[in-house]
C-alpha positions in Angstrom: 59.1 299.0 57.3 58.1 297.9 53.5 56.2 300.5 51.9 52.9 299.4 51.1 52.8 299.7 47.5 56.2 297.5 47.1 54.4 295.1 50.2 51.9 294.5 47.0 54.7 294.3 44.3 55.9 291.5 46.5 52.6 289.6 47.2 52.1 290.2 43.4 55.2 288.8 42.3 55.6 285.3 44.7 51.8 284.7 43.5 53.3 285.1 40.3 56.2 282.8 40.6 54.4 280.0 42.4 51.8 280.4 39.7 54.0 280.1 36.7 56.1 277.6 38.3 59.1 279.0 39.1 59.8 277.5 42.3 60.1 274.3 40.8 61.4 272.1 43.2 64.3 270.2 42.6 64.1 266.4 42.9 67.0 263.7 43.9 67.7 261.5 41.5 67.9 257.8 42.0 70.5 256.5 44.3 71.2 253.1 42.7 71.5 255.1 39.0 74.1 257.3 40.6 76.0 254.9 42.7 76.0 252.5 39.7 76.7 255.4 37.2 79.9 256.5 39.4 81.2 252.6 39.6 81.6 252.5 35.6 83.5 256.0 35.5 85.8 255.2 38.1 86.5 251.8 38.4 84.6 250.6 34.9 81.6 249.0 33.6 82.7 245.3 34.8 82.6 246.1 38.3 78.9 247.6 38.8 77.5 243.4 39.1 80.5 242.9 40.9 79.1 245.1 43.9 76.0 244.5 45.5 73.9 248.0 46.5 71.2 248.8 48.8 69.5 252.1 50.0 68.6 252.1 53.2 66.8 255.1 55.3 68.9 257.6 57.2 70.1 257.4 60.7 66.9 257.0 62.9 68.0 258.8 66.3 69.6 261.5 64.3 68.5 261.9 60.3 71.6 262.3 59.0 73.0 260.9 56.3 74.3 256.9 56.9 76.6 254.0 55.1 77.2 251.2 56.0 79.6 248.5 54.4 79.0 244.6 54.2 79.2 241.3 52.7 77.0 238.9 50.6 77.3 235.2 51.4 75.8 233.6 49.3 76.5 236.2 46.2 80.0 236.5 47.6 80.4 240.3 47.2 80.3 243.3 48.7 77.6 245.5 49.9 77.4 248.9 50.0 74.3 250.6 51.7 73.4 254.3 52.3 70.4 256.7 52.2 71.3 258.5 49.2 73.6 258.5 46.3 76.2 260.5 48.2 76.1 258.1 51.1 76.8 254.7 48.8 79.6 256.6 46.8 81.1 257.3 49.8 80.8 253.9 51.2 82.2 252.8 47.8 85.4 254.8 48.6 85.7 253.8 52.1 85.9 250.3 51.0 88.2 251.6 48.1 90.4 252.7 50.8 90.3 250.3 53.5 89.5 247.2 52.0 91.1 247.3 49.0 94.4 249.3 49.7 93.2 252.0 46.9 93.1 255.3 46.3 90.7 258.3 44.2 92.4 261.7 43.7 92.7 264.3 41.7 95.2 263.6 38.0 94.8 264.6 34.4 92.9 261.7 33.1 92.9 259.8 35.8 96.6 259.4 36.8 96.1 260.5 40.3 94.3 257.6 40.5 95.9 253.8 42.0 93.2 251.4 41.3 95.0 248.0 41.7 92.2 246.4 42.4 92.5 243.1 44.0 90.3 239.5 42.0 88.2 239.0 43.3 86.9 241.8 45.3 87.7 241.1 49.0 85.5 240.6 51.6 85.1 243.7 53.6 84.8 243.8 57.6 81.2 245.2 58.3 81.3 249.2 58.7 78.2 251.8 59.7 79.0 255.3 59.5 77.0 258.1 60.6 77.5 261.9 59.8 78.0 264.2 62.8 76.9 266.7 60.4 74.1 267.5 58.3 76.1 269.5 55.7 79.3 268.6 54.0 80.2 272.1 52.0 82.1 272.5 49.1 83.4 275.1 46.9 84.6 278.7 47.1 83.4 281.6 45.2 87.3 281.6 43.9 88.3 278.1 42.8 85.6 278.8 39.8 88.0 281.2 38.6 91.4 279.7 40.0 90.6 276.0 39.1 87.6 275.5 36.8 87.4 278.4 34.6 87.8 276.0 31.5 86.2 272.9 32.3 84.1 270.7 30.5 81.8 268.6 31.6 83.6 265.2 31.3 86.0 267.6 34.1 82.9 268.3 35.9 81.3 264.7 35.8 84.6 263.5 37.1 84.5 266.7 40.1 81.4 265.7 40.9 82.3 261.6 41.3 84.8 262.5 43.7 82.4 265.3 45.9 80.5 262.2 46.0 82.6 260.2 46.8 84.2 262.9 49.8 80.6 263.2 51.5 80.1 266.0 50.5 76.4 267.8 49.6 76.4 271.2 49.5 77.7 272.5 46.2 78.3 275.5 44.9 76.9 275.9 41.6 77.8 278.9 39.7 78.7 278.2 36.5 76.4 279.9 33.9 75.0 282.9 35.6 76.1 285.2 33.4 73.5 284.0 30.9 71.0 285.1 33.7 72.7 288.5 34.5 72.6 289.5 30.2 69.1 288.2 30.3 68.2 290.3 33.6 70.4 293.5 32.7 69.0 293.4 28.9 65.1 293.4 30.5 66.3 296.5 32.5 67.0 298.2 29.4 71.2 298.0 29.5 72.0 297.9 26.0 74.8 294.5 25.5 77.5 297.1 24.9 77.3 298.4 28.1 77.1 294.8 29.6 79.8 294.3 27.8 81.8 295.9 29.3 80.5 294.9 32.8 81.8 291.3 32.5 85.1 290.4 33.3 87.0 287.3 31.7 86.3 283.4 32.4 89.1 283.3 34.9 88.3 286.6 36.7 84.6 286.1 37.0 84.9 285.6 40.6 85.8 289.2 41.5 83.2 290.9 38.5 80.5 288.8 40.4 81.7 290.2 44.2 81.6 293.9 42.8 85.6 293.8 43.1 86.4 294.0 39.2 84.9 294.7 36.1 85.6 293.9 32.3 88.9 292.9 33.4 90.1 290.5 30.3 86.4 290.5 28.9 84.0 290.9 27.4 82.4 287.7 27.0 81.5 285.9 23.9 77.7 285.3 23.5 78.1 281.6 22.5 80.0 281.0 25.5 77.8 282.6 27.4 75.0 280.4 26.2 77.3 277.2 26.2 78.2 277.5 30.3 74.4 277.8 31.0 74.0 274.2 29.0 76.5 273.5 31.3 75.1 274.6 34.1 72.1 272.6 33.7 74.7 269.2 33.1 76.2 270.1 36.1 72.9 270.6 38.1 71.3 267.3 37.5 74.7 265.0 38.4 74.4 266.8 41.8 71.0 266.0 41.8 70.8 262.6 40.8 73.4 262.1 43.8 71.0 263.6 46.2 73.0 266.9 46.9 71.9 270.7 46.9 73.0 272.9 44.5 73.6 276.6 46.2 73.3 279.4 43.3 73.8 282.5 43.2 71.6 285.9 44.9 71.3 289.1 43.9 73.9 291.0 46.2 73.1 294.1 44.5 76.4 294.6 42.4 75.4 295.9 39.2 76.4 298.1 35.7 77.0 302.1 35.9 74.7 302.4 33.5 71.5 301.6 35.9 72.2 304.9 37.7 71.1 306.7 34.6 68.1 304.7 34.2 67.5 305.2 37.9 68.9 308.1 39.2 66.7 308.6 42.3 68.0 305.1 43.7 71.0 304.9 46.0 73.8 303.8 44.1 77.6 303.9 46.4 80.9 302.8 44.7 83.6 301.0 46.4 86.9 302.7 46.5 89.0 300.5 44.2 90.2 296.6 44.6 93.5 295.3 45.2 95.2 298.4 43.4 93.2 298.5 40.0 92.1 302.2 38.8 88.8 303.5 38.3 88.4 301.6 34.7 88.5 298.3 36.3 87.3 298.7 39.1 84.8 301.7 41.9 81.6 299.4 40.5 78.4 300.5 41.6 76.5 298.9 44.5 72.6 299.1 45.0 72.1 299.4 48.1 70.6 296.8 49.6 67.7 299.5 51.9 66.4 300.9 48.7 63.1 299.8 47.3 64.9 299.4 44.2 67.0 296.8 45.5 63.7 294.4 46.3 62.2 295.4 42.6 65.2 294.6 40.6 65.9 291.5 42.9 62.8 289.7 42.5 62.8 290.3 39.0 66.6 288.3 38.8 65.2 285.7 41.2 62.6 285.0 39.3 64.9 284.5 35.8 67.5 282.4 38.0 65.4 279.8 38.9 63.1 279.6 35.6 66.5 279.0 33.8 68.2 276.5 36.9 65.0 275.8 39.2 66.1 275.6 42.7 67.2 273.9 46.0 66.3 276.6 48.0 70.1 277.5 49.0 71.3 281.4 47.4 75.0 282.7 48.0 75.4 286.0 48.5 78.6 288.4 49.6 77.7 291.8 49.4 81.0 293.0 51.3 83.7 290.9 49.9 86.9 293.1 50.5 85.0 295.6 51.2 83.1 297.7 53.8 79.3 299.4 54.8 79.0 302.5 54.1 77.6 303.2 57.7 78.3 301.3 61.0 75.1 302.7 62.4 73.7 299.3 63.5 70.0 299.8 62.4 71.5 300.3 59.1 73.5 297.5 59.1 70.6 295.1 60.5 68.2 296.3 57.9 71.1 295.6 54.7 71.2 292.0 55.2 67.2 291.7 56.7 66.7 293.2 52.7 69.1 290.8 51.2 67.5 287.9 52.3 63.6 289.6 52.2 64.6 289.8 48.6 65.4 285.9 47.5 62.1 285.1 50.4 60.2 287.1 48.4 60.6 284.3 45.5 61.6 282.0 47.1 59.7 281.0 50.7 61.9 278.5 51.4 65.3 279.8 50.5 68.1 280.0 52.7 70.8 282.8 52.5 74.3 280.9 52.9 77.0 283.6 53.5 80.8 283.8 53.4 82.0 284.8 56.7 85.6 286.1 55.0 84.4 289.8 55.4 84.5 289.5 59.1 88.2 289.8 59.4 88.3 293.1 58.7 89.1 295.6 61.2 85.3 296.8 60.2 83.9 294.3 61.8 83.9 294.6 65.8 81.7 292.0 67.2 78.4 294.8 67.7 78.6 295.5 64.3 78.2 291.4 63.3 75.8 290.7 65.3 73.5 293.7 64.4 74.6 292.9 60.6 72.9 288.7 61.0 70.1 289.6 63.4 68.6 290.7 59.7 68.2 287.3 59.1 66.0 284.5 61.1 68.4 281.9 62.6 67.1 279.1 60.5 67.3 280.7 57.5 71.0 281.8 57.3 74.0 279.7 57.1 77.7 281.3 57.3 80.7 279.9 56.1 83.5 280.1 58.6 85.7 280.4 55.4 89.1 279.4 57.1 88.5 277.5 60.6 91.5 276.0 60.5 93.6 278.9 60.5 92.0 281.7 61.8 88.2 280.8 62.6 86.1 283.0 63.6 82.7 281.3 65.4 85.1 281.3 68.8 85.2 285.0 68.7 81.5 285.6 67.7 79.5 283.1 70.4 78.7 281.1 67.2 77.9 283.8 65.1 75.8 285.1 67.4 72.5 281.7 67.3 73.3 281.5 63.5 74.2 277.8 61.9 77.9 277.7 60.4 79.9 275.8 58.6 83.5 274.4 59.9 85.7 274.9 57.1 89.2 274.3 55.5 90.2 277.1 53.4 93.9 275.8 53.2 94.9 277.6 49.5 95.1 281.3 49.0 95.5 282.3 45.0 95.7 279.0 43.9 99.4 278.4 45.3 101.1 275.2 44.5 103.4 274.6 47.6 103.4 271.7 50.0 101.9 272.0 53.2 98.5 271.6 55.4 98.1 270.8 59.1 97.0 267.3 59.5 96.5 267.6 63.1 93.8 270.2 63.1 92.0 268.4 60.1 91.7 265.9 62.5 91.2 267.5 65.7 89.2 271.2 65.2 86.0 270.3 63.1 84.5 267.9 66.2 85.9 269.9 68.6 83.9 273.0 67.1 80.5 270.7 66.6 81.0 269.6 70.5 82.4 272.9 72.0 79.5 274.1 74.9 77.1 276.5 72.7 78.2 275.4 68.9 75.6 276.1 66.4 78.0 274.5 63.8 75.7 272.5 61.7 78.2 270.9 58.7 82.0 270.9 57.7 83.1 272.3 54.3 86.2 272.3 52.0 86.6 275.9 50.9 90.0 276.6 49.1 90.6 279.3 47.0 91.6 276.7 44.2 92.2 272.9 44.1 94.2 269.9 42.3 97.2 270.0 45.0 98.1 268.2 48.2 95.5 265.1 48.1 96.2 263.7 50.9 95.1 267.0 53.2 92.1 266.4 51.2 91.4 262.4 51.4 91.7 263.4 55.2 89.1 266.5 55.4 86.7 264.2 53.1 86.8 261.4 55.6 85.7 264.4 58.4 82.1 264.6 56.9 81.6 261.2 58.3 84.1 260.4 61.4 82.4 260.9 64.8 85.3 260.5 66.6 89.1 262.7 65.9 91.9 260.5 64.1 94.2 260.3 67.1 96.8 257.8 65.4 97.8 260.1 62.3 100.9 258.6 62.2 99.4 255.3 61.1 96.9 256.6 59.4 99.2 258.9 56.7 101.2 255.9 56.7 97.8 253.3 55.2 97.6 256.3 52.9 101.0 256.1 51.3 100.5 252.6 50.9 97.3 253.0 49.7 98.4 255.6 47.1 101.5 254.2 45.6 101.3 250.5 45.3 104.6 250.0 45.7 105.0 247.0 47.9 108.5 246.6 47.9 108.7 250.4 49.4 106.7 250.2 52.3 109.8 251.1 54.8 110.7 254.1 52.9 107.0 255.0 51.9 106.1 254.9 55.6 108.9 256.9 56.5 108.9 259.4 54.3 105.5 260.1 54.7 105.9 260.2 58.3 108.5 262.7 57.6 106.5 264.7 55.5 103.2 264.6 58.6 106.5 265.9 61.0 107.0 269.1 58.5 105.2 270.1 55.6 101.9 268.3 56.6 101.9 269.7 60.6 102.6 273.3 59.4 100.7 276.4 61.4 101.2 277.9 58.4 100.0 282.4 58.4 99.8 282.6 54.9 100.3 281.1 51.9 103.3 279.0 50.7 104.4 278.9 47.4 106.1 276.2 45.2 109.6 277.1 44.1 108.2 277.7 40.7 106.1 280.7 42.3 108.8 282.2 44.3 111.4 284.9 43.2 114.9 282.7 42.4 116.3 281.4 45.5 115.6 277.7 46.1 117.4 277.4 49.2 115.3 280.2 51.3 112.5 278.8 49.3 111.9 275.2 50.1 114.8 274.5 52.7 114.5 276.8 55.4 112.2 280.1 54.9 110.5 282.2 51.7 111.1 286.0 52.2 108.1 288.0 54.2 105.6 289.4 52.2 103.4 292.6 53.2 100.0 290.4 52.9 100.7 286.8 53.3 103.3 286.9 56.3 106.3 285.1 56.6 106.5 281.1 56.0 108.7 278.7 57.5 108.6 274.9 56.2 111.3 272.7 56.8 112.9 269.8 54.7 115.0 267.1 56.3 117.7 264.7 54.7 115.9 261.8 56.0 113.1 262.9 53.7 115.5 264.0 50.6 116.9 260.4 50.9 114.1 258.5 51.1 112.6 260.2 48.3 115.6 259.2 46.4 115.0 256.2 47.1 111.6 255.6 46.1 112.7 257.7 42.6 115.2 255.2 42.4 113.2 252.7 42.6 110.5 254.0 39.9 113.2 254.0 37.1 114.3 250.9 37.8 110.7 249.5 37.4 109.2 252.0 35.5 105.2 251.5 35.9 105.2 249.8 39.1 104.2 252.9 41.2 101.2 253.1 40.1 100.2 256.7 40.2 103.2 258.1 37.8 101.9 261.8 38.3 102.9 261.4 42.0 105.8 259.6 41.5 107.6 262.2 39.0 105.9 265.0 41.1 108.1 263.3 43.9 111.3 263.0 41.9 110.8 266.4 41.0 110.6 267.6 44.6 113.8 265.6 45.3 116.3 266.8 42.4 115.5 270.4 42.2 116.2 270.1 46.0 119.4 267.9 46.2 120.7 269.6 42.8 120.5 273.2 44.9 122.2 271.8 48.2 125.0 270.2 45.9 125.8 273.9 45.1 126.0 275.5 47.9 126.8 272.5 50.1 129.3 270.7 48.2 130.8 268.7 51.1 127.2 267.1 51.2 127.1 265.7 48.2 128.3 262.7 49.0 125.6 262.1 51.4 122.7 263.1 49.5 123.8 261.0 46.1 121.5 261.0 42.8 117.5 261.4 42.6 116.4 259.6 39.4 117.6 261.1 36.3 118.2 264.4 35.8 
């Protein structure tokens, strides 16, 4: 039970906030401004009267989200309808895809891009698509530290084009908080040297803000604090204005040693170091969560977050990331997570507590202990993130998280690796047979991996999820369209088809129990690297991928091809990417296999 003097604080302080404002709502932005906006930074400014767009309501027997794809007679183009701004960018891309033999993905400036667009724009066959799902999840709390610790917003601007353009609305949105967490530790009496030395560095924020690290390659300048909150706020009104939610970031109760001195009668733990770093870096302090402290000091960062963001009603928070309770005395553990979320209600009426579901795979975890840990938490106000479905899920094991909504999700990277793999099949397969399996509270899909900018086309394939109702059972064809689609190389569509089919035989239909690293990332050995096995390692596992000839020669091939007519593929990032692959593998077998040489000839130049 509350005690009744903080029940008042809390009356007192949502009067407050819904007084002053605070729970400002945040309203979507015009569909055709976003649709149209998106058509002149990806395909230019000539080609927004060249499309014809219309918003349309969403799916009457089921509310969720709808396209649909058409043509114009008498204008003779093509029509692109949808509900919101995500639905018409994604129709825009399905006729990209399927119409126009094109392709959007990621590439420095654009070069993962092949936009050979056909003149005029061809007549599309008519399309209606229907999400299964209501949310289409993207983002982990570690690719804003692995991927995007640098960007800008032209980066961002183009991010957000292609979540649009993916299906996807639910968006992690944490750039900037640290503007809210000086303002917030400063009112709390911290002095900035001591929050100084609380925050870690840009690209190790992810860890600081999970209690895992601290000051680790800080401190942070103040201008750059202030600059990623104007950022934020950029960032927050293109997801907007395409009709998606942006989730930020709760109060999970990590804070500064120095708030046990100003507090010493509150119940402060420490976590018993990280991933090997001492005491200097790491042991932070956790509130925790059952103290009345924790509900003061949280409404009071609640109500800062959203005066400086507003809101959509969606809070992350991971209180036990690689880490455990202190207690498994199931009261306790029920009434942690019923304060965690009491805490951001208390502000908030309407939010909803979106959780990671990675902590669950520790041995801590039996299934008691998880379902007394979420009955905290009302059923429709709690969403979990079944981090890595595809690989190891975990809503089989737990009867859907015992009644609570999840999310099916691809995790895919660990640590931001660069190798070349992915399982196609399950991409394809798993996330419907999750939404139909007899009890599923699955309620979205989500793309979750621990950093991006690395096999596209595992990612064109888990984008075109968030709206198929039915599994792609012809993957062969399919990941043959999309090398097509992707090179725009006519005059290698035998050795595009089979090579790619090659590559959906290996790398791309890998049960992979870890993660695989690029040669580049491995100690030297290229031959147990990329050919036949990396060594084991204590917390990844072992890997296995294998690499035929047929695929080494018809990458030749297409290499081959490229220097002879140098700009005809059209995505030259891929192409030297796939020239690279090939030499540094045919250059190794030459050495140790020299009565193969023969066989396995040149790759492009050297």
């Amino acid at each position: 039970m509350m005690a009744p003097e903080l029940r008042f604080i809390a009356l007192f302080l949502l009067f407050a906030a819904t007084a002053y404002g605070l729970q400002r709502p945040s309203a979507a932005g015009d569909p055709l401004q976003a649709i149209g906006g998106l058509v002149a930074r990806v395909l230019g400014e000539k080609y927004v009267s060249q499309i014809v767009y219309e918003v349309i309501q969403p799916d009457p027997s089921t509310g969720r989200d709808i396209f649909e794809i058409d043509y114009e007679e008498t204008a003779k183009k093509p029509v692109l309808r949808g509900n919101n701004g995500v639905a018409l960018a994604s129709a825009l891309n399905f006729y990209l895809k399927y119409d126009c033999d094109c392709s959007i993905s990621w590439g420095r400036g654009g070069s993962g891009d092949q936009l050979n667009l056909p003149q005029p724009l061809p007549r599309p066959g008519f399309l209606k698509m229907v999400s299964p799902v209501k949310y289409r999840y993207y983002l982990n709390v570690c690719t804003v530290s692995y991927s995007m610790a640098w960007w800008n917003f032209t980066r961002w601007e183009r991010e957000i084009d292609w979540m649009a353009m993916n299906g996807l609305n639910l968006i992690l949105s944490f750039t900037g908080q640290e503007y809210v967490w000086q303002k917030f530790y400063l009112s709390l009496g911290i002095n900035e040297t001591d929050i100084e030395a609380m925050f870690s560095g840009p690209a190790f924020l992810t860890w600081q803000r999970m209690g895992n690290l601290r000051r680790w390659g800080g401190p942070l300048d103040d201008g750059w604090i202030q600059s990623q909150a104007t950022l934020q706020k950029k960032i927050m009104a293109r997801i907007r204005e395409f009709g998606m939610i942006n989730v930020l970031p709760g109060f999970a109760g990590h804070v500064p040693a120095e708030l046990k001195n100003l507090y010493p009668n509150a119940h402060f733990t420490r976590n018993n170091g990280w991933s090997g770093f001492n005491s200097t870096y790491s042991d932070d302090y956790l509130l925790q969560p059952n103290d009345p402290l924790f509900l003061r000091l949280g409404i009071q960062y609640y109500q800062m977050l959203i005066d400086e963001f507003g809101t959509d009603n969606i809070y992350n928070c991971d209180t036990y990331n690689e880490m455990n309770p202190i207690s498994t005395d199931l009261t306790y553990l029920a009434d942690v997570n019923k304060a965690i979320f009491q805490t951001m209600s208390s502000v908030d009426v309407d939010a909803i507590f979106l959780m990671q579901g990675w902590l669950f795979h520790s041995d801590f975890w039996s299934n008691e202990r998880i379902e007394a840990f979420l009955s905290g938490v009302p059923d429709d106000k709690m969403i979990i993130l079944d981090l890595n479905s595809e690989q190891t899920p975990l809503w089989n094991k737990t009867q859907s998280y015992f009644g609570k909504p999840f999310v099916w999700c691809l995790l895919h990277n660990y640590g931001g690796t660069r190798g070349i793999y992915g399982n196609l099949t399950t991409i394809a397969t798993a996330p419907l047979e999750a939404l139909r399996a007899p009890g599923s509270t699955m309620v979205g899909v989500g793309i979750t991996p621990e950093a991006i900018e690395h096999n596209p086309v595992v990612y064109d394939l888990m984008g075109e999820m968030s709206w198929r109702s039915e599994p792609v059972t012809d993957l062969p064809s399919w990941v043959s369209a999309y090398g097509v689609r992707r090179y725009n190389a006519p005059y290698l569509l035998p050795e595009l088809k089979a090579t790619w089919l090659n590559l959906l035989y290996g790398a791309y239909q890998f049960h992979w129990s870890g993660d695989i690293r690029s040669m580049v990332e491995k100690a030297p050995g290229f031959f147990n690297v990329l050919l036949f096995r990396s060594e084991c390692h204590e917390h990844h596992g072992c890997v296995v991928l294998p690499v035929e000839w047929g695929t080494i020669w018809r990458l030749r091939a297409i290499c081959s091809a490229t220097a002879v007519r140098p700009g005809r593929l059209w995505a030259p990032d891929v192409g030297e990417s796939l020239c690279r692959h090939a030499r540094y593998v045919q250059r190794y077998v030459r050495q140790i296999c020299p009565g193969e040489s023969g066989r396995i000839g040149t790759v492009g130049p050297d």
